[in-house]
N, C-alpha and C positions, 0 to 999 in steps of 0.2 A: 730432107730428113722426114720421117714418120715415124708417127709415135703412136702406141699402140696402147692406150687407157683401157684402164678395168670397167666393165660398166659402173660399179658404185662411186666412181670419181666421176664418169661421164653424167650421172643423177646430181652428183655436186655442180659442176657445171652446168647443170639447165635451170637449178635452182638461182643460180649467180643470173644467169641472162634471163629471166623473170624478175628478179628483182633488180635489174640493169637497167630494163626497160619499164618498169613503173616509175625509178628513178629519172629515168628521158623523159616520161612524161610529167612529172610534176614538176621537173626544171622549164620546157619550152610549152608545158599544155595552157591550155585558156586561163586555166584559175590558178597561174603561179603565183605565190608569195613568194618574201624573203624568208618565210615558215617554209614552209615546200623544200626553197633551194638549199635551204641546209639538213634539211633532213635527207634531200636528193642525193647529196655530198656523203652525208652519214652512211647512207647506204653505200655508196660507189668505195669509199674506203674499207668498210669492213667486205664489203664483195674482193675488194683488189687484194686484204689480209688473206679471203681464202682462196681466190686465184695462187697467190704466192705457192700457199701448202700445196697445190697440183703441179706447179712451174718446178719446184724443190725434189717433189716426188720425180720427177720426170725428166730430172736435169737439163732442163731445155738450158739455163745457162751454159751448158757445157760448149752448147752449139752455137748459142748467142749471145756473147760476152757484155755486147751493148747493152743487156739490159740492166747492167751494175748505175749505168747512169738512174736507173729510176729509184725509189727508195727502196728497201729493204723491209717494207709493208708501210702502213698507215698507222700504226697504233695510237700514235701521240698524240693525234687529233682527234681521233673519238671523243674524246670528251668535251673538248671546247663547241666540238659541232652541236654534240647533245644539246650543253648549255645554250647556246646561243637558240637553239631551234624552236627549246621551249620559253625563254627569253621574247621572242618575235611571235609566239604563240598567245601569249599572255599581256602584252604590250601592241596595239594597234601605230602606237609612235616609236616605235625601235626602228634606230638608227645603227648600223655599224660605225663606232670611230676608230681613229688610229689607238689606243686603246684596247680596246677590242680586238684590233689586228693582230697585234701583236702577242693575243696566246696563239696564232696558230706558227708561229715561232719555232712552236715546240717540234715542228715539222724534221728541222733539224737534226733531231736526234733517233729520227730513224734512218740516215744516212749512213751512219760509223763504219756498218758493216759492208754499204757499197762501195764507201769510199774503200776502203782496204781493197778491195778486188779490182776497183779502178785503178789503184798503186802495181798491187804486186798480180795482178791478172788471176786464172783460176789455178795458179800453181799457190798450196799453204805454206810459205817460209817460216811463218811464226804461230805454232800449234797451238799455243796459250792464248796467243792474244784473241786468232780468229776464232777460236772456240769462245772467249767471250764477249766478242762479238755480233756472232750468231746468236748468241740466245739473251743479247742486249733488249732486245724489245720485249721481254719478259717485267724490265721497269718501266714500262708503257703501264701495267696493271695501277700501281701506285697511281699515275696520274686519272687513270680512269676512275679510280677509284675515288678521290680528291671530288674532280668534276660530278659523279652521281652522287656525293654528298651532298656538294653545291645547287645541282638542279631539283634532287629532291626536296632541299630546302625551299628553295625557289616555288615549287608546286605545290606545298604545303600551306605558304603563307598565300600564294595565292589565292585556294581554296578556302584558306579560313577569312580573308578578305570579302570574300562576294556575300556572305549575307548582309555585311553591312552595308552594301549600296545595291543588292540586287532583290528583289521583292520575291523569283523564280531564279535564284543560285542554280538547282540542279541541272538548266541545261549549260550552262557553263563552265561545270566541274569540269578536272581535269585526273579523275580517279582513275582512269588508265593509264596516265602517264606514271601516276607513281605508284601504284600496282605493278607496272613492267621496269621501275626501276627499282623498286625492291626486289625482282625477282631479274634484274639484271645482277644486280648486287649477291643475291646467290649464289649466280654462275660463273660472274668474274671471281668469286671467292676462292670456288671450285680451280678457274682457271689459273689462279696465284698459286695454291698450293700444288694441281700437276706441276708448272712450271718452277715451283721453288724445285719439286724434285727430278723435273728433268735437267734443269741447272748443273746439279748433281749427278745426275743416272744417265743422262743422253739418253732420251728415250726414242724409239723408232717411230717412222710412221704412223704404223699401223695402230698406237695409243693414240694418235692426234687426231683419227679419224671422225672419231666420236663428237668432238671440239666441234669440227669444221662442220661435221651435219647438224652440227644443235645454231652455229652461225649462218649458217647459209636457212636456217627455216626463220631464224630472226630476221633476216635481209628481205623473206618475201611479205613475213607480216607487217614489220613494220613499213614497207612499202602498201600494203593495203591498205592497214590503220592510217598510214598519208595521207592516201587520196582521200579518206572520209573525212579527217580531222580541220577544223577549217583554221582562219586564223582569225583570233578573238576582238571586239572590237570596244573593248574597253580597259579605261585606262585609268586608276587608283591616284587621286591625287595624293603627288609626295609629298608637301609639306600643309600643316594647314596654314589657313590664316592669320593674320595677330589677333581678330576676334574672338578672346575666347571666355570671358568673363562671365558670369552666372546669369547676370544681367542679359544678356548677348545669348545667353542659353533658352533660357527662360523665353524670351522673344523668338528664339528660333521656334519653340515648341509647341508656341501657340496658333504661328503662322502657319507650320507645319499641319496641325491640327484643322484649322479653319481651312486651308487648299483641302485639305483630304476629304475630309465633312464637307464642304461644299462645291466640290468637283467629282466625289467618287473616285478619285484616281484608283484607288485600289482594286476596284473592279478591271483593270487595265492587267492581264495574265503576269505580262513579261514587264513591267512598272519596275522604274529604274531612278536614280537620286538626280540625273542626269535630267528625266523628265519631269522635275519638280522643284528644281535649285531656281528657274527662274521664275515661276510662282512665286517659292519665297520670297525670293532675293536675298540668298544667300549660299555660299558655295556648296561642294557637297560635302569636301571634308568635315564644313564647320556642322550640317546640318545630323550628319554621320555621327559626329563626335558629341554632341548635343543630348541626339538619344540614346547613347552610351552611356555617358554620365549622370544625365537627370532622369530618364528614364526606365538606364538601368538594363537595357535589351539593344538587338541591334534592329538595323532598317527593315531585316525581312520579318521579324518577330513584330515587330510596329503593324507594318501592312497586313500582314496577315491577322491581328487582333481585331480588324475593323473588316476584315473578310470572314474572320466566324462568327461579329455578330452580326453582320449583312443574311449569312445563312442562318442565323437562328430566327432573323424577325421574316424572312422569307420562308422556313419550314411550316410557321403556323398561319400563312396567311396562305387564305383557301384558294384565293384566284393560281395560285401555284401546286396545284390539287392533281395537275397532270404531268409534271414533273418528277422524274425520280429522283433521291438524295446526288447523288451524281450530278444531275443533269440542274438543280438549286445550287450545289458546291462549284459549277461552272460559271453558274450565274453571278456567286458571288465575287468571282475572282483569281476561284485556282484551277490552274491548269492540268493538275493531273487527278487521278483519284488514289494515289500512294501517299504522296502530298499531304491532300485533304486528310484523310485518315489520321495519318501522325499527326498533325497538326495541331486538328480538332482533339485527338485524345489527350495530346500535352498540352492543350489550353484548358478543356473543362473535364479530364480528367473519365470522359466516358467516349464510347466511340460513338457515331453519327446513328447506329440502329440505336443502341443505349439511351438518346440523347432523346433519339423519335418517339418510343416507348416510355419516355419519360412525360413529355408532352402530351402524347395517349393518358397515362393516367390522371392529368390535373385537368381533363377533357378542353385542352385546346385545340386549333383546327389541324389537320393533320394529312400528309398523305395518303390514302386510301393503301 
């Protein structure tokens, strides 16, 4: 048999096996995770949803009845994949348990429709039924939708997590992930409401097209954004300690203090609670939890108080006279100069030129 495709479905298909084979590769390449391989998966499913839309257009069933054994798309899974992916992104200890296993269960209910053509073959005995069978994967959205509540939850608290044990949060955000699932969350919107009214209307083809080219561009980005994304290698203690009395606090904050002031740690870019729990001696929740309470701020607002006065007492000392603000704001600790700016300006209320021109006027020593 030959089958003779329109070019813009032949463009759909090259877009699938690009994003097929970035998938091959973060499944078996050097730097696989269990991050990788479910995103690997992510992709292979929603590629295989719009493989289907070509198979449908083309009635290859017609010709190969066998392929009713396979599911009748992926839908149901997308979301658990999602979940899990960014789950193992965000957790260096994710483990799959049975548990776990068993959302992709939901597998199941993308069969209804193959199974009926594996019973009654490709002749329609029961017009009601198969018709709403066919457009059964339309309550795939629902669950999608469920899952991108849950993982943008998930990204959320993650993010608002890292300043309190991370000194340099920003290169560990994960502001693309929930940027693209807010703006997943648009399109699956979009794709609830076509489908509520194809439901209704039986819509042709030639409306779905649209669908299939906005998925298939998804399938190569997010296969790019893959391969950059790495997988995260920190882990949030869940519960804290029983240590947590004012006493216990108070002592944390001073040990805290004393490591910091007499190690500099802060100077240390990427300085993490993890590099200073056994200085103290004491965990990180509890040390986390400590300057929350008594202090009032979290771990990255801490370190960085003692990195802008590092740069202040380093602006007016003249052996630092060949230095640009920059090149002092490194010195003292941060790593970027977006960073520093904001920083500096929500701590003393002026920016770093402001600050310098300040020190000009009470003629201390200064930058040239």
């Amino acid at each position: 048999m030959s089958i003779s495709i329109e070019f813009r479905d032949l463009l759909i298909l090259i877009g699938i096996g690009n994003g097929l084979i970035l998938a091959i590769y973060m499944l078996v390449g050097r730097e696989r995770s269990i991050a990788r391989s479910f995103l690997s998966l992510l992709i292979i499913c929603l590629s295989y949803n719009v493989l289907l839309y070509v198979i449908l257009k083309y009635r290859v069933f017609d010709d190969y009845p066998i392929l009713h054994w396979l599911p009748f798309g992926l839908s149901f899974i997308i979301g658990p994949l999602l979940y899990f992916y960014v789950q193992a992104i965000i957790s260096n200890s994710f483990r799959m348990t049975l548990k776990r296993y068993s959302h992709f269960l939901l597998i199941l209910l993308d069969y209804p429709h193959s199974f009926y053509h594996i019973i009654y073959g490709r002749e329609v005995l029961h017009l009601d039924l198969h018709y709403f069978l066919d457009k059964f994967s339309f309550f795939s959205i629902i669950a999608i939708g469920i899952y991108l509540y849950l993982t943008y939850k998930l990204v959320h608290n993650y993010n608002k997590q890292l300043p309190n044990y991370l000194s340099n949060p920003q290169r560990f955000r994960l502001n693309w992930l929930s940027d693209s699932i807010i703006a997943c969350s648009g399109f699956f919107l979009v794709v609830f409401v076509y489908g509520a009214f194809d439901f209704v209307f039986d819509f042709n083809f030639e409306s779905a097209y649209v669908l299939n080219v906005i998925f298939t561009v998804a399938i190569i980005w997010l296969g790019l954004r893959g391969v950059r994304q790495d997988q995260n290698t920190i882990d949030f203690p869940k519960q804290p300690s029983p240590k947590n009395e004012q006493d216990d606090g108070e002592q944390i904050i001073l040990k805290l203090q004393e490591v910091m002031e007499g190690q500099k740690l802060y100077l240390i870019p990427d300085l993490t609670l993890r590099n200073v729990e056994d200085q103290v001696g004491f965990t990180s929740k509890d040390i986390s939890l400590a300057i929350n309470q008594l202090l009032e701020k979290n771990f990255y607002q801490f370190v960085n108080d003692y990195r802008i006065e590092e740069f202040k007492s380093k602006v007016i000392d003249a052996s630092n006279n060949h230095l640009t603000l920059l090149g002092i704001a490194q010195e003292s600790g941060f790593s970027s100069k977006a960073t520093f700016n904001r920083v500096f300006k929500a701590n003393t209320g002026l920016t770093p030129k402001e600050y310098l021109l300040k020190c000009k006027a009470k003629g201390l020593n200064k930058i040239p």
